[in-house]
C-alpha positions in Angstrom: 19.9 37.3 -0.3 21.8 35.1 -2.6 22.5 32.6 0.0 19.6 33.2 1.7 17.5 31.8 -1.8 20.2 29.1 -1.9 19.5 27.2 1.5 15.7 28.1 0.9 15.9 25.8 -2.2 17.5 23.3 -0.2 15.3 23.4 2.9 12.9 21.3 0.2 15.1 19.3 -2.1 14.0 16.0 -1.8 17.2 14.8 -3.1 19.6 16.4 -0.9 17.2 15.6 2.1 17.6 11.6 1.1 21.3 12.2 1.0 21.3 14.1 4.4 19.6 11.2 5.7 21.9 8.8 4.8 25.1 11.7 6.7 23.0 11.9 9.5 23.0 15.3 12.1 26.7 16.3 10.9 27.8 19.5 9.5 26.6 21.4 12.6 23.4 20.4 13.1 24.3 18.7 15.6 24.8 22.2 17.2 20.7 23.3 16.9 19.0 19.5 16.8 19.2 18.0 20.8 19.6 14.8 19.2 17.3 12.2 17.3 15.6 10.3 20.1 12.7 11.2 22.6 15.0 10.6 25.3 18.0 13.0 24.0 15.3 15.5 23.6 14.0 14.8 27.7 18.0 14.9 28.7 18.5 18.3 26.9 14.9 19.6 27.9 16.1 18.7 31.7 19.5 20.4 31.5 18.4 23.4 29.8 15.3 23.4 33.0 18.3 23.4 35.2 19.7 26.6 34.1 16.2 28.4 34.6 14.8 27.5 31.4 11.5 26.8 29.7 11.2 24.4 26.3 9.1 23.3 23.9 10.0 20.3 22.0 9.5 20.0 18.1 9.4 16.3 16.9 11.0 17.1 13.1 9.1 16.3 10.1 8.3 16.8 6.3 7.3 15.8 3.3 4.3 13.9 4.5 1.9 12.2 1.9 0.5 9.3 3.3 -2.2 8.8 5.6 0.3 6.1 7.7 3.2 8.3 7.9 0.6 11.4 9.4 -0.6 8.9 12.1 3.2 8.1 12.6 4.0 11.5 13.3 0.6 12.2 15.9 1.8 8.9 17.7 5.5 10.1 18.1 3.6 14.0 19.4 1.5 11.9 21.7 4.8 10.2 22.9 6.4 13.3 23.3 3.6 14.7 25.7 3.5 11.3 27.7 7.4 11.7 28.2 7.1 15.5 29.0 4.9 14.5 32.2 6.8 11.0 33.2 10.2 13.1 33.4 8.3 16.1 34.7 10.3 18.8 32.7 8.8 22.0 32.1 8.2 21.8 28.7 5.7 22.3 25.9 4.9 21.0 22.6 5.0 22.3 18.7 3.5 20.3 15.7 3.7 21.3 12.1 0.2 20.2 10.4 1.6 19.2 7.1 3.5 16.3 9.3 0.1 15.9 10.8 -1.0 14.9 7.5 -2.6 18.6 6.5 -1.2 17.9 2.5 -2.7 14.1 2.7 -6.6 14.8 4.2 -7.6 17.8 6.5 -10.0 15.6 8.4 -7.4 13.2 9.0 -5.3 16.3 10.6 -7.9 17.4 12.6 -8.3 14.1 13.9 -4.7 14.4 14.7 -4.8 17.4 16.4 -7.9 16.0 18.6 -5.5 12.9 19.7 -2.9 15.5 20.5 -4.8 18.0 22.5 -6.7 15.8 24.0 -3.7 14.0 25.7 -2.3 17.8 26.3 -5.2 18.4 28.7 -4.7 15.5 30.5 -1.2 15.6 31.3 -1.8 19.9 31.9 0.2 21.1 29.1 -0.1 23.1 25.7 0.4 22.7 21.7 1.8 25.4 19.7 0.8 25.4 15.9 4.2 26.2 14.5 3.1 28.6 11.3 4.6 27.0 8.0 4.1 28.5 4.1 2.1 31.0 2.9 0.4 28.1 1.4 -1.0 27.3 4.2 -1.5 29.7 6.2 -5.7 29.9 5.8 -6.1 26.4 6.3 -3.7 26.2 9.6 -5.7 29.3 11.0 -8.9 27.6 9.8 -8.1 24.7 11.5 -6.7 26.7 15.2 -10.3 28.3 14.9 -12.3 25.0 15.0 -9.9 23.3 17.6 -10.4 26.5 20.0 -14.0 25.1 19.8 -13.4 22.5 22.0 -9.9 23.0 23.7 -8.0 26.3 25.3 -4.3 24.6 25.4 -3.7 25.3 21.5 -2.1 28.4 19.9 -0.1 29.1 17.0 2.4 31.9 15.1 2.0 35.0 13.4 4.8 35.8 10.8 5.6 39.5 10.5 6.9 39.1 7.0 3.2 39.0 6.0 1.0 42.0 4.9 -1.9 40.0 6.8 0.1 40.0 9.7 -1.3 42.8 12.1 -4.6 41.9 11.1 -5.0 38.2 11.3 -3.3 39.3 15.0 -6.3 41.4 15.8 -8.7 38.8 15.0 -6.9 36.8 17.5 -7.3 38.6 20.1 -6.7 36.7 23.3 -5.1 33.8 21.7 -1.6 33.0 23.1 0.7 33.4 19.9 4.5 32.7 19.0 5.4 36.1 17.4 8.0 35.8 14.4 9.5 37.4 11.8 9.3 34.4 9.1 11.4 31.7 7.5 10.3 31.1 4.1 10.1 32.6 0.8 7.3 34.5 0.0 6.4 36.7 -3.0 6.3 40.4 -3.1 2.1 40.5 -3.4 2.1 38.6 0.3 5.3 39.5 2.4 7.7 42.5 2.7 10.8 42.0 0.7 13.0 44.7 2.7 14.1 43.5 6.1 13.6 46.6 7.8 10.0 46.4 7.0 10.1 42.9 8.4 11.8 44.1 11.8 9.0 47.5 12.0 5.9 45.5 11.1 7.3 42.7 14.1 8.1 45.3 17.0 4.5 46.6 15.7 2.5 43.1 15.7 4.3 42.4 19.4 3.4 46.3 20.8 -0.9 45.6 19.4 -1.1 42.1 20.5 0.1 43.0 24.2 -1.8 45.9 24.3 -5.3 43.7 23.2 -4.2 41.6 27.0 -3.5 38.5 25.0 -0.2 36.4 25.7 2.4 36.4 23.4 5.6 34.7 23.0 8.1 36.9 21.2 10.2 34.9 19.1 13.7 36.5 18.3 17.3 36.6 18.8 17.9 40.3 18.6 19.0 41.8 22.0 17.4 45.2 20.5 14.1 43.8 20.1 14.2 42.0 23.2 15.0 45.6 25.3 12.7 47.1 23.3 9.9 44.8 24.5 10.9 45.3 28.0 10.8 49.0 27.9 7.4 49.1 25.9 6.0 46.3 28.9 7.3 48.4 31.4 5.9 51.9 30.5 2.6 50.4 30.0 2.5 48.6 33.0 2.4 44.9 31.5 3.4 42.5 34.0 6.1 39.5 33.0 3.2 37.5 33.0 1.5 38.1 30.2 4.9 37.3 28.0 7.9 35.3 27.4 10.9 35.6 25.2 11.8 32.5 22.8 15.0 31.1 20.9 15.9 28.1 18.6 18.2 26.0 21.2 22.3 26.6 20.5 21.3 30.0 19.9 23.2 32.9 21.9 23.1 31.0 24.8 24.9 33.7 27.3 22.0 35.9 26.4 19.2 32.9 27.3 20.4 32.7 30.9 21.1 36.5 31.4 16.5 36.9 30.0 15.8 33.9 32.9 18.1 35.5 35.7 16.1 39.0 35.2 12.7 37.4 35.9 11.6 36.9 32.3 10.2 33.8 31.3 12.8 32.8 28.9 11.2 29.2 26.4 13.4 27.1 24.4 12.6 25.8 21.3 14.2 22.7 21.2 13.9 20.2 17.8 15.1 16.5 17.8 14.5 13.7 15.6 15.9 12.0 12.6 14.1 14.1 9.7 16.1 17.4 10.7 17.0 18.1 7.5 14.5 21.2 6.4 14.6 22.8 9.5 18.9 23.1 9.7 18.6 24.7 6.0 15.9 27.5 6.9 18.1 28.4 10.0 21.4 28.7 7.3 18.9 31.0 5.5 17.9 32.9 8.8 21.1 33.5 9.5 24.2 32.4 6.7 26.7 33.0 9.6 25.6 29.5 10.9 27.7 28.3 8.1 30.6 27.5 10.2 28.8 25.2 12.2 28.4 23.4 9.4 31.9 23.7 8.4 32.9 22.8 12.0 30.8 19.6 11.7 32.4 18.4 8.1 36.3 18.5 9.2 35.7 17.1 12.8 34.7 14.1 11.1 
């Protein structure tokens, strides 16, 4: 937990995130970022298609405050979609609204979000709304609720971590969700503190929300949970259809061709770009063993 706290802290150091940027990807994150430009991102999407693969690319980003630097980010999301359907990868999209500018001015994220989706539906593809803070977890679903008004290629996550969890699920009904366990730290009063009340409340959240019909996209690296879903789809008769299995790329790789080679839609979620920074630290909080990737990267320099 220690560690866990440590990296957390980190993740939004504004200090250490200048100094990152200055060492660029090293200290194994290289290992989990498919590079800094749109087309190391199209060259990894492609190779990973090859191997019977799905993606989503994330175009990294925090620590947004100005109106300029939001717009920035929707134009690089906008490139991303246009260079999705000019290489002709399978491949989806993820945003984060506070790089959309959701911290600056909430109609200027909308707005952002219109741009986006809009070009989505014209080159046939779909947005997730990656889930962030607890901080902002009313205003993203606010904001999913009035895009769903005018466009059916957006979707976001549900954290398990959360109380709320199960039942901001239900009132999604039919919405095509990213199921996770959560990466950030929340209080007692709005998350579960012990992790085996994360893992329940997560194997519950996947069980009701395929049961309701609605897609979902079970986000996870555990080989348990994974056979668990299997078995629960199977003896209730739900086809491979209606569900897909995710992991972070240069994650347990073996086990993300053996999930494609038995049918099941198996999506990649694959990050690139310069500000990589927060996103390496959460996953050395996920999971501290990733240290030695970092240790890797720091003595073969």
């Amino acid at each position: 937990m220690i560690t866990r706290n440590f990296f957390l802290f980190l993740s939004n150091n504004k200090f250490m995130k200048s100094k990152a940027m200055k060492w660029g990807p090293k200290f194994g994150a290289k290992h989990v970022i498919a590079g800094e430009t749109m087309k190391e991102a199209m060259e990894t999407v492609q190779k990973l298609n090859e191997d019977g693969l799905l993606c989503t690319v994330d175009h990294l980003g925090e620590f947004v405050y100005t109106k300029e630097e939001a717009t920035q980010a929707a134009d690089h999301c906008i490139r991303a979609l246009e260079a999705i359907a000019n290489t002709g990868v399978n491949c989806n999209l993820s945003v984060k609204l506070t790089s959309l500018g959701l911290d600056v001015d909430r109609n200027l994220c909308r707005d952002n979000m219109v741009r986006i989706l809009t070009k989505a539906k014209e080159c046939n593809n779909f947005v997730r709304i990656d889930m962030e803070d607890y901080s902002h977890l009313d205003a993203t679903l606010d904001l999913l609720n009035e895009l769903m008004q005018s466009f059916d290629n957006v979707g976001t996550a549900i954290q398990s971590y959360l109380h709320r969890a199960e039942a901001d699920l239900r009132r999604l009904k039919g919405v095509n969700l990213r199921l996770i366990k959560g990466a950030y730290k929340e209080s007692p009063e709005v998350a579960f503190q012990k992790q085996e009340e994360v893992d329940g409340n997560y194997l519950n959240i996947i069980k009701v929300h395929l049961l309701n019909g609605s897609y979902a996209a079970v986000a996870t690296h555990d080989h348990r949970v994974i056979e668990e879903v299997k078995k629960f789809a199977k003896e209730n008769g739900i086809t491979k259809d209606q569900f897909e299995f995710q992991m972070l790329y240069g994650f347990r790789t073996e086990l993300q061709k053996e999930i494609a080679e038995q049918g099941y839609k198996m999506r990649i979620y694959v990050p690139f770009g310069e500000d990589w920074y927060g996103f390496y630290m959460r996953r050395l909080a996920e999971r501290p063993q990733n240290i030695r990737f970092a240790l890797q990267g720091l003595f073969s320099k």
